[in-house]
C-alpha positions as CSV (number, residue, x, y, z in Angstrom):
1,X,8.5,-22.6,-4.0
2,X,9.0,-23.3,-7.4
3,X,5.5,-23.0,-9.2
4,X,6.0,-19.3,-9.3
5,X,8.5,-17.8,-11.6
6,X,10.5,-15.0,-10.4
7,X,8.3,-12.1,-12.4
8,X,5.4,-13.6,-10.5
9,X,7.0,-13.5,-7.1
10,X,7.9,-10.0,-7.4
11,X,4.5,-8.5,-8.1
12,X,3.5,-10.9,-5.0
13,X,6.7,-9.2,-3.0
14,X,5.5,-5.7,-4.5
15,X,2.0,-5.9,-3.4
16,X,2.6,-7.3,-0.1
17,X,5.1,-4.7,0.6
18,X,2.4,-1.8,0.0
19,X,0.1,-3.7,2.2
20,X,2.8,-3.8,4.9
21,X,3.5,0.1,4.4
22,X,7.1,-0.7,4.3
23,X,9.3,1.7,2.6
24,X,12.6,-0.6,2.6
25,X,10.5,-3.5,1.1
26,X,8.8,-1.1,-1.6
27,X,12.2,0.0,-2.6
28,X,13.9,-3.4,-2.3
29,X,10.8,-5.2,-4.6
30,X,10.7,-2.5,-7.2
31,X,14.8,-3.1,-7.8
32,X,13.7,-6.8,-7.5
33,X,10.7,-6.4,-10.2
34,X,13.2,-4.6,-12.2
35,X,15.9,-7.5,-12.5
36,X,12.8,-9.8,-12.8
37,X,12.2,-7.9,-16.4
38,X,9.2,-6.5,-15.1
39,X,8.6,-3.0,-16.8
40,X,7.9,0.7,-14.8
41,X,3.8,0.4,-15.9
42,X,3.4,-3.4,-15.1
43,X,5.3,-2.3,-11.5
44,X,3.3,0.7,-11.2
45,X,-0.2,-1.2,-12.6
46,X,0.6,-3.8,-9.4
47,X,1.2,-1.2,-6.8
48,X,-1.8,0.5,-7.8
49,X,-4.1,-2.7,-8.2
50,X,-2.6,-3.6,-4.7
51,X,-3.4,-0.4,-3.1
52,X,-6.7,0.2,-4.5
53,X,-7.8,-4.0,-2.5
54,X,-6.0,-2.0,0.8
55,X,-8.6,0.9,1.1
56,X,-11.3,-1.3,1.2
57,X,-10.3,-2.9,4.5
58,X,-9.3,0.6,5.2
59,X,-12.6,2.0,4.4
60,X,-14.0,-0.8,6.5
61,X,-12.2,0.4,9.7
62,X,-12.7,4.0,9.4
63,X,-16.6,2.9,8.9
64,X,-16.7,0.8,12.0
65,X,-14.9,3.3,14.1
66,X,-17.2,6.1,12.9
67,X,-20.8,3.9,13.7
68,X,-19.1,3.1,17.4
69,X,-18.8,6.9,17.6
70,X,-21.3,9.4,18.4
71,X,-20.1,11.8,15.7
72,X,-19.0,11.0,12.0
73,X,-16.1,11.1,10.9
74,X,-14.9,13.0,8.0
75,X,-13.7,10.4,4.9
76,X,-10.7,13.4,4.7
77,X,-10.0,13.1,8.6
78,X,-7.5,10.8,8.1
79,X,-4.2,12.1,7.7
80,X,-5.1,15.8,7.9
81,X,-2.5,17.8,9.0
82,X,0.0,15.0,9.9
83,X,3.0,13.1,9.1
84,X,0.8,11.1,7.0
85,X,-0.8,13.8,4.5
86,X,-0.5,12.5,1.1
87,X,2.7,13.1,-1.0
88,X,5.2,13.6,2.2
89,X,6.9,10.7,3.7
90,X,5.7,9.1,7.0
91,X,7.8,9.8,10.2
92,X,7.8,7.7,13.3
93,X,3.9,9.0,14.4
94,X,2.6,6.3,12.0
C-alpha cells in the first residue's frame, strides 16, 4: 500500500486498534504515531474521534437488546460494578 503515508496509516492503525479494544495494539500504534511525527493532541483527537463512531454501534446493540427484553435497560448498566467500570483496566471477564 503505498497511497497512504505513514502519518496516515497510523491514525488508521490507532483507530482500528480502539475499535478492536486491544491494549497491545493501542500501545504499539501510539509509539507508532509517535515515530510517524504525529503529535499527543492529533493522537489523542484520533482516539477520541474513533471512539466517539464505536458507541454508536454500541448504542445500537444495547438498544436492540433492551426492545427484545421485557424490561429496559439502564444506559449506565453496562459496566457497573465490573472489570469494565470506566478508568480501571479490563481483566479476562471482557
Amino acid at each position: 500500500m503505498t497511497t497512504l503515508n505513514n502519518r496516515e496509516r497510523e491514525l488508521v492503525a490507532l483507530g482500528a486498534s480502539l475499535a478492536s479494544n486491544c491494549i497491545p495494539c493501542i500501545k504499539y500504534h501510539i509509539q507508532e504515531a509517535r515515530k510517524a511525527e504525529l503529535t499527543d493532541e492529533e493522537i489523542s483527537e484520533a482516539i477520541e474521534f474513533a471512539e466517539k463512531i464505536k458507541r454508536v454501534p454500541a448504542g445500537k446493540v444495547l438498544e436492540t437488546a433492551s426492545d427484545l427484553l421485557s424490561v429496559r435497560i439502564g444506559e449506565s448498566a453496562a459496566g457497573t460494578g465490573s472489570c469494565c467500570t470506566p478508568g480501571t483496566e479490563a481483566k479476562s471477564c471482557c
